[in-house]
MMTF fields as JSON, N, C-alpha, C and O atoms, coordinates in Angstrom:
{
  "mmtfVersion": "1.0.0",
  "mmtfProducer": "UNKNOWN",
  "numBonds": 275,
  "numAtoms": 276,
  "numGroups": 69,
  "numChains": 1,
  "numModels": 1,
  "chainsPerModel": [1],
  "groupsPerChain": [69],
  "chainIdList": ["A"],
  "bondAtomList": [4, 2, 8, 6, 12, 10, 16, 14, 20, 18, 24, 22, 28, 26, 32, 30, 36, 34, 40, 38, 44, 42, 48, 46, 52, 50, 56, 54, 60, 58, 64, 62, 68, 66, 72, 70, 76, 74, 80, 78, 84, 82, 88, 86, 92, 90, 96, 94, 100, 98, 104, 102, 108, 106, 112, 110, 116, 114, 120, 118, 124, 122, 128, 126, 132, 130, 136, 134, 140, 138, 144, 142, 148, 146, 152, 150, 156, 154, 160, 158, 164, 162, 168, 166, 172, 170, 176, 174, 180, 178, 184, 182, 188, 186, 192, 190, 196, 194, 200, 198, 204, 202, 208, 206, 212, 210, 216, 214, 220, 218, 224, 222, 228, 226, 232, 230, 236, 234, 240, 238, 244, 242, 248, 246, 252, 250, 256, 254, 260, 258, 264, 262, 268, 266, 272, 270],
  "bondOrderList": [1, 1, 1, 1, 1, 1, 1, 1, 1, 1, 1, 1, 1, 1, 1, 1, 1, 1, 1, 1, 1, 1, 1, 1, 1, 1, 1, 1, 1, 1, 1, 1, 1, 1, 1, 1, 1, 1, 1, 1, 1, 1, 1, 1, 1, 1, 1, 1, 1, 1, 1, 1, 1, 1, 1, 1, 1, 1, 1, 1, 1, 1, 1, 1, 1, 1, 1, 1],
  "groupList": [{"groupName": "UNK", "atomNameList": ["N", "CA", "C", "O"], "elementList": ["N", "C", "C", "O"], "formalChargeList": [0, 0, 0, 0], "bondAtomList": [1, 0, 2, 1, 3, 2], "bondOrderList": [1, 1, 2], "singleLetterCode": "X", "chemCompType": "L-PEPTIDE LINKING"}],
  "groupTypeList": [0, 0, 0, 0, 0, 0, 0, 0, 0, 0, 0, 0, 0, 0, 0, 0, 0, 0, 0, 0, 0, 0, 0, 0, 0, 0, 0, 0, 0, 0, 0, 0, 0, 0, 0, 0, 0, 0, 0, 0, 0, 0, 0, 0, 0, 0, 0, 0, 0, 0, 0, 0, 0, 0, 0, 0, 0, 0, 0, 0, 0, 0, 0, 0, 0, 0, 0, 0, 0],
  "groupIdList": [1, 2, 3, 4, 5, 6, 7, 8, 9, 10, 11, 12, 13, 14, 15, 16, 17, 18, 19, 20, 21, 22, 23, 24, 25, 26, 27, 28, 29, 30, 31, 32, 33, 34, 35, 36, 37, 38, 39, 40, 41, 42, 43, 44, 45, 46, 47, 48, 49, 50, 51, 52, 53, 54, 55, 56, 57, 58, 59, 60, 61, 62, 63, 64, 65, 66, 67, 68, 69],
  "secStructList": [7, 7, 2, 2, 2, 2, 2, 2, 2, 2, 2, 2, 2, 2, 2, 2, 2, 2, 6, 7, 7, 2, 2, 2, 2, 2, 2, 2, 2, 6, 1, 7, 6, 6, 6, 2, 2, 2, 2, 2, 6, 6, 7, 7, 7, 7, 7, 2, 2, 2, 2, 2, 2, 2, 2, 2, 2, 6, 6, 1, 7, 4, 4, 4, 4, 4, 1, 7, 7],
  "xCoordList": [-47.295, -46.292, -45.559, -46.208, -44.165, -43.747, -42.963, -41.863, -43.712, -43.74, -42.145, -41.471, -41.44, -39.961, -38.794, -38.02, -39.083, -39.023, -38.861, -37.89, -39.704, -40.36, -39.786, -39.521, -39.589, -39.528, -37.78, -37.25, -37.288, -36.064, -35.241, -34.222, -36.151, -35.742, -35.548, -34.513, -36.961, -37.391, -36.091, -35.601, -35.756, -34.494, -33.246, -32.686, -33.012, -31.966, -32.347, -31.663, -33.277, -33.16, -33.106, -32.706, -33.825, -34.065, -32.826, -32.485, -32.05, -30.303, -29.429, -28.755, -29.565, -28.571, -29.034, -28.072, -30.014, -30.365, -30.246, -30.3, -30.082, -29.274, -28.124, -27.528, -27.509, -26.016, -25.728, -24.998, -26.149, -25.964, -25.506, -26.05, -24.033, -24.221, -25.062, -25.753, -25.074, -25.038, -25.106, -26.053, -23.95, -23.64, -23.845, -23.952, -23.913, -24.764, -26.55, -27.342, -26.667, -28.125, -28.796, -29.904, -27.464, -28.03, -27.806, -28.521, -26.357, -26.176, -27.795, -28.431, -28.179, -29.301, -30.425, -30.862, -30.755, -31.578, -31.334, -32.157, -30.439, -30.048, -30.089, -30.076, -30.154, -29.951, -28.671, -28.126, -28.2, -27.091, -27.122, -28.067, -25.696, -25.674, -25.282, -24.505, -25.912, -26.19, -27.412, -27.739, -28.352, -29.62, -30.375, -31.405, -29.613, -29.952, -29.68, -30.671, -28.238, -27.475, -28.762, -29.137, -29.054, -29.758, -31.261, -31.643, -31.761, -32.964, -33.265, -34.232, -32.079, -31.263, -31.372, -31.914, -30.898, -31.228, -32.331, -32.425, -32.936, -34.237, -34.248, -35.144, -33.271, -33.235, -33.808, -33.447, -34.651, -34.65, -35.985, -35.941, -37.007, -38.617, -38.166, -37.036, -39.261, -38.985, -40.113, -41.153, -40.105, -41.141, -41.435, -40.381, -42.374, -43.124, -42.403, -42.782, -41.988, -40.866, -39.746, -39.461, -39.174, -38.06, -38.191, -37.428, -39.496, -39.733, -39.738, -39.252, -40.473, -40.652, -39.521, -39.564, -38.236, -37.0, -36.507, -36.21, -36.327, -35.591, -36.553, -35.9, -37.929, -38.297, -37.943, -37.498, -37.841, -37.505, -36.269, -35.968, -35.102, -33.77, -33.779, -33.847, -33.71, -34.182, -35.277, -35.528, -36.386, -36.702, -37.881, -38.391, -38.198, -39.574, -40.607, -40.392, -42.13, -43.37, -43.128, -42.673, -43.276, -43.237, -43.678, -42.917, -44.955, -45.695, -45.186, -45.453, -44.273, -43.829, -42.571, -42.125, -42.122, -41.293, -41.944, -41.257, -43.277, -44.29, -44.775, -45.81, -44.521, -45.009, -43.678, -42.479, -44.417, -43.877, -43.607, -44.49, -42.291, -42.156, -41.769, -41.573],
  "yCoordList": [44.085, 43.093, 43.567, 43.849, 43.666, 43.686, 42.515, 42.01, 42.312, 40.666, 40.77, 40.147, 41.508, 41.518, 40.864, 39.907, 41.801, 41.873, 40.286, 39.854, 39.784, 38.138, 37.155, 35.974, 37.745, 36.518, 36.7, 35.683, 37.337, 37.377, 36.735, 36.047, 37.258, 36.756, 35.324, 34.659, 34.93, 33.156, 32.262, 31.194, 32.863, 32.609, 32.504, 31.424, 33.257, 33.381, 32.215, 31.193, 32.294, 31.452, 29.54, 28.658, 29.672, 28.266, 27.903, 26.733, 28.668, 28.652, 28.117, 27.087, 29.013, 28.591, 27.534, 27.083, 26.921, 26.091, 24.393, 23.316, 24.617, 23.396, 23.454, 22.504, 24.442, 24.348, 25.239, 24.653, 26.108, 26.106, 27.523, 28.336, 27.867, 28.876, 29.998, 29.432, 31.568, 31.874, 31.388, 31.636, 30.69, 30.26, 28.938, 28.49, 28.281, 26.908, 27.031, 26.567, 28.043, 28.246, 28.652, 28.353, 29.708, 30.115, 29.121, 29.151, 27.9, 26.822, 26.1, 26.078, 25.528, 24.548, 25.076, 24.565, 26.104, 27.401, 27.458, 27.255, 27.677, 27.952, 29.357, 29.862, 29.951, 31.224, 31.92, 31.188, 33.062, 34.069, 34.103, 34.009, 34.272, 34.141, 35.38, 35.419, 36.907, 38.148, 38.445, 39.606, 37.526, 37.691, 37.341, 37.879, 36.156, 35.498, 36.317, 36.759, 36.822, 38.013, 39.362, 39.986, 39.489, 40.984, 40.113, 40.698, 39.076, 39.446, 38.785, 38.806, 38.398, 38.593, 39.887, 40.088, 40.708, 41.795, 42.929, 44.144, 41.919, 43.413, 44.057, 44.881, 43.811, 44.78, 44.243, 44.657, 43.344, 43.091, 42.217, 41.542, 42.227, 41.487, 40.287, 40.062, 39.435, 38.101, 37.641, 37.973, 36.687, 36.664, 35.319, 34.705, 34.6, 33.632, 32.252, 31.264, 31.986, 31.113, 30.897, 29.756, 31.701, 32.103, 31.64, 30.979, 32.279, 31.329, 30.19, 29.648, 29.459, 28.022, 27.364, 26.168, 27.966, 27.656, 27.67, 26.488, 28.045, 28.631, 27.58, 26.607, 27.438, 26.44, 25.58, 25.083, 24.841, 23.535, 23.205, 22.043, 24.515, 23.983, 23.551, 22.391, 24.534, 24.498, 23.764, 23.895, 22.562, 21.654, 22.02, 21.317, 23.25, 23.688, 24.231, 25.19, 23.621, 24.286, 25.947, 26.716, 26.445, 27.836, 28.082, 28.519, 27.832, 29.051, 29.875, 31.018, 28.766, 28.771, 30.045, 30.626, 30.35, 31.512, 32.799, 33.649, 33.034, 34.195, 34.052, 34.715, 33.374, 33.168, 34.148, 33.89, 35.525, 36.04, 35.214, 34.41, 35.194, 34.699, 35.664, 35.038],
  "zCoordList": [-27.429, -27.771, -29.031, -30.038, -29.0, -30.025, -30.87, -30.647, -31.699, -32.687, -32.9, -32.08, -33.938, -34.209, -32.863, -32.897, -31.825, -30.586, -29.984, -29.363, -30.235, -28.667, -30.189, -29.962, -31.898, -32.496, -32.236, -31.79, -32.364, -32.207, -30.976, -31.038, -29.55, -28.652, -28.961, -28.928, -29.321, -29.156, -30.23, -29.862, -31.39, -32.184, -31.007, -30.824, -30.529, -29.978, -28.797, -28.84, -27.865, -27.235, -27.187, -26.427, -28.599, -28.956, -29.523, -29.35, -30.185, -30.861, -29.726, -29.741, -28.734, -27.531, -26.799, -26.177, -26.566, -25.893, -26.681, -26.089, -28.092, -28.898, -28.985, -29.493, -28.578, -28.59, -30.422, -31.222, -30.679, -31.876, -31.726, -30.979, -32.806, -33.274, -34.331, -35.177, -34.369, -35.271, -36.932, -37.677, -37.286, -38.445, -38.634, -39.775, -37.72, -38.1, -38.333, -39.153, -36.96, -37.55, -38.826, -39.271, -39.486, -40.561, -41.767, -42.769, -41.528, -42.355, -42.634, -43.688, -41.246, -41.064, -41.978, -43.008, -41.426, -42.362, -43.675, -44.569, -43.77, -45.399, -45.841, -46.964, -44.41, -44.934, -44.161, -43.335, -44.303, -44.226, -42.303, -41.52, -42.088, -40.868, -40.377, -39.423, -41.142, -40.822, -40.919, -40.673, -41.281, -41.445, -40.311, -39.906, -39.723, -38.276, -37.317, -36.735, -36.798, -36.501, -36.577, -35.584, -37.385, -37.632, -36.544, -35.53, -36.864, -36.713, -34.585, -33.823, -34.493, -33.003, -32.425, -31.338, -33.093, -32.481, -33.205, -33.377, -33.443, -33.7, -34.941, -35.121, -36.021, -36.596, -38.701, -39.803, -38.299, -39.751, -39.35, -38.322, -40.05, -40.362, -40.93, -41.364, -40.889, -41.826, -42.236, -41.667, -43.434, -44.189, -44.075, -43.91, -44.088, -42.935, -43.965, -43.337, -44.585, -45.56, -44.81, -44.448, -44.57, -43.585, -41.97, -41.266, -41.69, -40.211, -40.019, -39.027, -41.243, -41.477, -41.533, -41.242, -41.916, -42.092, -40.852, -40.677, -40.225, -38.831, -38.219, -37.841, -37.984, -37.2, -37.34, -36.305, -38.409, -38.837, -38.571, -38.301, -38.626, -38.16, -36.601, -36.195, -35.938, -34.394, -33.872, -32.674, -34.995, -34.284, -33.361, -32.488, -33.734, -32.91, -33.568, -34.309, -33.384, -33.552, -34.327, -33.481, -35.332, -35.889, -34.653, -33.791, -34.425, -33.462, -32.152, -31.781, -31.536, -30.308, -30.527, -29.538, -31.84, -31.691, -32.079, -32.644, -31.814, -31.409, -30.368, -30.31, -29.229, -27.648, -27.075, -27.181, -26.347, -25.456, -24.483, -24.184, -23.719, -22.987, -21.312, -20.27]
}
């Protein structure tokens, strides 16, 4: 399994499925909406503060965006 990989997917999929962009996600978040962008596609780690953030925007369980799907 690659973790970067299934968390990124699960971002992206849980984003589109609220109707949310990019840049709202990273508004809700509070973080940069190249940081969201980057970690969409694979290309940037995140530090478990940050997940907690992103879960909480998107309204889902942390855990569930480390479930391969």
């Amino acid at each position: 399994m690659d973790i970067i990989r299934v968390f990124g997917s699960n971002v992206r999929y849980y984003r589109e499925q609220k109707g949310l962009s990019q840049e709202k996600l990273a508004e809700m978040s509070g973080l940069h909406r190249t940081y969201i962008s980057d970690l969409e596609r694979f290309q940037r780690s995140i530090s478990l503060s940050n997940v907690q953030k992103i879960a909480d925007a998107l309204e889902v369980e942390t855990h569930v965006l480390f479930i391969e799907k």
